[in-house]
N, C-alpha and C positions, 0 to 999 in steps of 0.2 A: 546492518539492515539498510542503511542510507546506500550502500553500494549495489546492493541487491535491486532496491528500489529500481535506480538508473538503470539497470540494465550490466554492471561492469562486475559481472559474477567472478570472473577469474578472480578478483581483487576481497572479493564478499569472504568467497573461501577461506583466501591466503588470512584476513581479521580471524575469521571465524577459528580457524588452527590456531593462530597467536592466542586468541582467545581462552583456548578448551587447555593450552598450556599452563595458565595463569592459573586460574581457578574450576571449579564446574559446579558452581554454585547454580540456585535457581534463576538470576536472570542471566547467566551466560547460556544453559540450556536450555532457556527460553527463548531467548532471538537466536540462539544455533538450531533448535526446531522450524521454526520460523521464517530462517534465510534458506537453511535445507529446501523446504518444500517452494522456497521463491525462487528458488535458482533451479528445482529439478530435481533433485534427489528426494523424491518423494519416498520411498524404502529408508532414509536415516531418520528425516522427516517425521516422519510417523511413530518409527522406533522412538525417538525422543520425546515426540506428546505423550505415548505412553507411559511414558517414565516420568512425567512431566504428572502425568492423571495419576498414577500410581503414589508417590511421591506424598504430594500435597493434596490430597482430598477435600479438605476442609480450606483450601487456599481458593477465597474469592477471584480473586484475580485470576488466577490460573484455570480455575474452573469456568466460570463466566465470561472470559473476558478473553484472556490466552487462548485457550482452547480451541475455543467455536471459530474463531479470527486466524489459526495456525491451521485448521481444516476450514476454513471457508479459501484463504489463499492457495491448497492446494487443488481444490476445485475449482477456482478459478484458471490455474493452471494448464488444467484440462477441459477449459472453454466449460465449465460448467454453472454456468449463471444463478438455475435457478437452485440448485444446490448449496452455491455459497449464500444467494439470501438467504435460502432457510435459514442455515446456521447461525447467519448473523442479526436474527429477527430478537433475539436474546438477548444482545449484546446491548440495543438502541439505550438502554439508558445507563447505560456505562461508557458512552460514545465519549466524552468530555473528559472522563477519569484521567487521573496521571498515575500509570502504572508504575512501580518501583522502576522497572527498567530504562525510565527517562524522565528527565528532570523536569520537564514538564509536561501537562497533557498534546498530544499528538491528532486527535479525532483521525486512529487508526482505523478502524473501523467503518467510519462514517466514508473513507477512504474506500473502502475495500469493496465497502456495499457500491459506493459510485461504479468501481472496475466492474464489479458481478452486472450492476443494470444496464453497462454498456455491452455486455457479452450478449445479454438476452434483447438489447436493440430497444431500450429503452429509454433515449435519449431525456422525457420530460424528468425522471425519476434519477437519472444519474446527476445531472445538473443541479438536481436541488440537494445529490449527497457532497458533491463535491463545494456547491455554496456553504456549506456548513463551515469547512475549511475556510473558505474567502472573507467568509462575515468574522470568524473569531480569529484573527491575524493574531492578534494578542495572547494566546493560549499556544497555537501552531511556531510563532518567532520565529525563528530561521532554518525550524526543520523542512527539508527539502518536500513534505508533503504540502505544505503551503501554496509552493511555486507547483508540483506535480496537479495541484489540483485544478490552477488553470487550464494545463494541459488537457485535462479532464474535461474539465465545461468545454474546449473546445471540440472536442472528441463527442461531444452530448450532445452539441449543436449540430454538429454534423448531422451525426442520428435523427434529428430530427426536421434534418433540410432547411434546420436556421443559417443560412450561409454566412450574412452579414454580423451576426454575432457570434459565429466561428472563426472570421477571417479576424475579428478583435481579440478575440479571446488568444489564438494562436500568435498575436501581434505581442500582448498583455506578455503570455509565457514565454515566448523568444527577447522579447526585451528586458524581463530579468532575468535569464540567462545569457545573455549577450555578452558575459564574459568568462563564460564556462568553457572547461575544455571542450574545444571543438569536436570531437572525439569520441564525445560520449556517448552512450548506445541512442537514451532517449531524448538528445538534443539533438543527435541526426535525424532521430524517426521522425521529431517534430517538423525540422524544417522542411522533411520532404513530406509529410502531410500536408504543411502549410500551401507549399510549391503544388501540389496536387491542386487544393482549393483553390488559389489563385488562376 
């Protein structure tokens, strides 16, 4: 998922096969649903929530939580904004949870709704999904949605013609990544967003 996130799908995949060799328990086809429809393969994608819905019916998680959040990110995929709100209006107070599939809580979700509210151009409402991340540093620790979610508020400011708290914000997320591989999908889109605003 963390590969997927960045942008470096070839690599999401190649985990995703090591993965499915190991075991194919419920959270391996969980985040292999899940990376599926982030990287594009919306047709396996989908195959696997089904079987994911099928499966575990009475599995909270999976049902509230997995679910709405593995179809909201494929709709987001497809620039579809207000479709993955929808989905994700369910989710909001399971934003916090820590799903078995990581050790600790992620505010995936709260994540996902920020992407949806920057697709439909609303910058005041994505900033405050992606504050959620910024305020509970403590819960997020070193998962790469943390630092993505600066990326975020910068991306929200923009939207909203806040320049000066975008040229920070993009300042904020380039500086903790400042020593990431140069290379990587969404550390390049950063800087040249950044380079744009400047």
């Amino acid at each position: 998922m963390r590969e997927a996130e960045i942008g470096d799908y070839a690599r999401a995949r190649d985990l995703i096969s090591r993965a499915q060799h190991l075991t194919h328990d419920q959270n391996v086809l969980t985040l292999t649903a899940l990376v599926m429809v982030q990287i594009g393969d919306f047709a396996k994608g989908r195959i696997l929530a089904g079987k994911l819905d099928k499966q575990y019916p009475s599995n909270t998680f999976i049902q509230k939580y997995w679910l709405p959040v593995i179809g909201a990110v494929a709709e987001l995929r497809q620039n579809q904004g207000a479709k993955a709100v929808s989905l994700l209006s369910a989710v909001e107070p399971l934003d916090s949870a820590a799903p078995d599939e990581f050790p600790t809580g992620t505010l995936y979700p709260a994540y996902v709704r920020g992407r949806a509210y920057l697709v439909l151009g609303d910058g005041r409402k994505a900033e405050a999904e992606f504050q959620k991340l910024v305020d509970h540093r403590g819960l997020v620790l070193n998962f790469p949605l943390g630092a993505l979610a600066r990326l975020g508020q910068a991306r929200a400011y923009v939207c909203s013609h806040d320049f000066l708290r975008a040229h920070d914000a993009y300042l904020d997320f380039l500086q903790l990544w400042k020593d990431a591989d140069p290379d990587l999908p969404i550390f390049k889109q950063a800087k040249t967003e950044y380079a744009a605003l400047r």
